[in-house]
N, C-alpha and C positions, 0 to 999 in steps of 0.2 A: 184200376180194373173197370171192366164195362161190363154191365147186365144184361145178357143176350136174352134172358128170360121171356119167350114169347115173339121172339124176335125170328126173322127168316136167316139162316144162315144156307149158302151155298159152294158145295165142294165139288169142284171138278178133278175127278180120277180114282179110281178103285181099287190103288196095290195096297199096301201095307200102311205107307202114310197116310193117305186118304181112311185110311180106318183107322190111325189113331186121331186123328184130327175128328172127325166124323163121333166117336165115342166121346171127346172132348166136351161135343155140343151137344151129345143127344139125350140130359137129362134136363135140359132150361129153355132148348132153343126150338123149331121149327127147322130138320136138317134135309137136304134134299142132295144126292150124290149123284153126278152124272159121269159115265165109265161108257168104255166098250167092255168090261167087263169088271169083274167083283172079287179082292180076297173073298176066301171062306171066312175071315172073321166077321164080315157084315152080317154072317145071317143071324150072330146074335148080339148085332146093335137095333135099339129102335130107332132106323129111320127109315128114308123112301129112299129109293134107289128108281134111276132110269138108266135104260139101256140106251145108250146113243154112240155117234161115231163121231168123236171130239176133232175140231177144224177149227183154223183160224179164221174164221170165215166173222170179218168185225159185228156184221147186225144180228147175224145169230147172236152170238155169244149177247148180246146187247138186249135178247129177247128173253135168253133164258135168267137173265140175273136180274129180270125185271121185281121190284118189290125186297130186294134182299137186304138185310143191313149189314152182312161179312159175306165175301167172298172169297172160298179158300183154293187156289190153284195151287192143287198137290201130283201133277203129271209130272210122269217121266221125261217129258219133253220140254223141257227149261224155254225154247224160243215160246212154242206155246203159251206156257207160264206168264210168260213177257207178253205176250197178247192179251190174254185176261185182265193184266193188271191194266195196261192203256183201257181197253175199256171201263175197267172198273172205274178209272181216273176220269174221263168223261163223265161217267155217270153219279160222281161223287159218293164211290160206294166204298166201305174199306175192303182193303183187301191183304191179306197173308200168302204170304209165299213159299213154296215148299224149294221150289229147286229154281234156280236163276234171278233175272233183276229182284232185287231186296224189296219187298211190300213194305206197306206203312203201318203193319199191324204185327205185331210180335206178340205171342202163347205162350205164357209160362205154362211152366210143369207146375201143377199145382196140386195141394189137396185140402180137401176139405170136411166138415161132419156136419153136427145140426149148430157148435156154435162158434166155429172160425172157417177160415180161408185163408192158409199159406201158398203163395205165389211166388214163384223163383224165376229170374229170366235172363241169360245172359246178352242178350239183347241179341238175338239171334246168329250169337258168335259163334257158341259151343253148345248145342242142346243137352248134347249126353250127358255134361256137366249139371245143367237143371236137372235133370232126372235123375241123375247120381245120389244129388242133394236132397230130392224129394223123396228118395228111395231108403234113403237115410233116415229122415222126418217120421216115414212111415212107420220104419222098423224102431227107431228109438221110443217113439209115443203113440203106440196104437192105443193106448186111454188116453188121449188129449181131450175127447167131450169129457170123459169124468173125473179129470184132472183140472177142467177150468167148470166145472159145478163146483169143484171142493173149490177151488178157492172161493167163487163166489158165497160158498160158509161162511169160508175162513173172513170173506172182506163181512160179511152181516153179520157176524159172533160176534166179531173181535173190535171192529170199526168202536170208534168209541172215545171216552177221555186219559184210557190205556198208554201209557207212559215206558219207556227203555225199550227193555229186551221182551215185555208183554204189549207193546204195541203192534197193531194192526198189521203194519209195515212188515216191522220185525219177524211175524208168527210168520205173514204169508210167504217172506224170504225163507225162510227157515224151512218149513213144511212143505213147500213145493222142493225144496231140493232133497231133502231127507229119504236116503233109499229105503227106508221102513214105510215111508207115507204110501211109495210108489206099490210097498207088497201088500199094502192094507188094502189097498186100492184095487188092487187085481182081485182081490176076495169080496168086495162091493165096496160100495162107500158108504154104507153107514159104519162098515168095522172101519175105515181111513177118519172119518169124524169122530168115532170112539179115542182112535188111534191117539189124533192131536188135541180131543180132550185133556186125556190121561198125560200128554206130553208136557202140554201148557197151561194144563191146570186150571178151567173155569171152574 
């Protein structure tokens, strides 16, 4: 994966894709959307939006993606699409593709919190499938940040000269899968570290 963080990213087009692509970037990157017009869902992404009238016209396009380091052509007009990317490819810029010739940049459906990033991508075969997956991820473990604090207890507790079934290994096997750990856990984690106190016996 690549850290757009502070980075220019540019999208041309403003339907539906173009806003999820545009939402994608607009908590790391510098995003700037150019449309003849705008879903309603932009007015509540932060980015900058420009009104303009989208042409094949090579030196434009070549002006406005001036400084960018992704460029995402997400228009309905796939030849379009295919024009952007040639220029991007002159300018050695990356570029994602929403509809027509395949870009050299593929977007996982991802998610993330304050201490991971899951990335899923079927390499731009089946997206709905990424998203299925990630939609999944969501729903299975909406405490993943405080499911991976408890292990990281679990690894400073228990790490140690801990031998068998009370080794380190063992506990943190054990106790991330334990559907008790998972309901202690919905109730805070110091009741989840009570929890596999009293399990594992320090």
């Amino acid at each position: 994966m690549i850290d757009f963080t502070g980075k220019k990213v540019i999208i041309f087009g403003g339907g539906v894709v173009g806003a999820r692509k545009a939402r994608y970037f607009a908590h790391e990157a510098e995003v700037v959307v150019y449309s003849r017009s705008f879903h309603q869902d932009f007015h509540e992404i932060p980015v900058r939006t420009e009104v303009c009238n989208l042409t094949g016209d090579q030196k434009t396009l070549q002006q406005m993606i001036q400084h960018a380091s992704l460029v995402i052509a997400a228009t309905s007009d796939s030849e379009l699409n295919s024009v952007i990317k040639n220029v991007c490819n002159r300018e050695n810029i990356w570029c994602n593709i929403a509809a027509g010739t395949r870009g050299d940049v593929v977007l996982p459906a991802k998610i993330s919190g304050d201490r991971y990033v899951i990335a899923v991508s079927t390499i731009g075969s089946v997206p709905a499938i990424s998203r299925l997956i990630r939609e999944g991820l969501e729903h299975s473990f909406p405490d993943l940040d405080d499911l991976i604090l408890l292990g990281e207890w679990i690894r400073n507790t228990y790490r140690g000269d801990r031998q068998g079934t009370d080794s380190y290994d063992a506990v943190l096997y054990s106790a991330l899968r334990d559907p008790e750990t998972r309901k202690a856990l919905a109730t805070g984690i110091e009741h989840a570290k009570e929890y596999i106190k009293r399990r594992f016996a320090i």
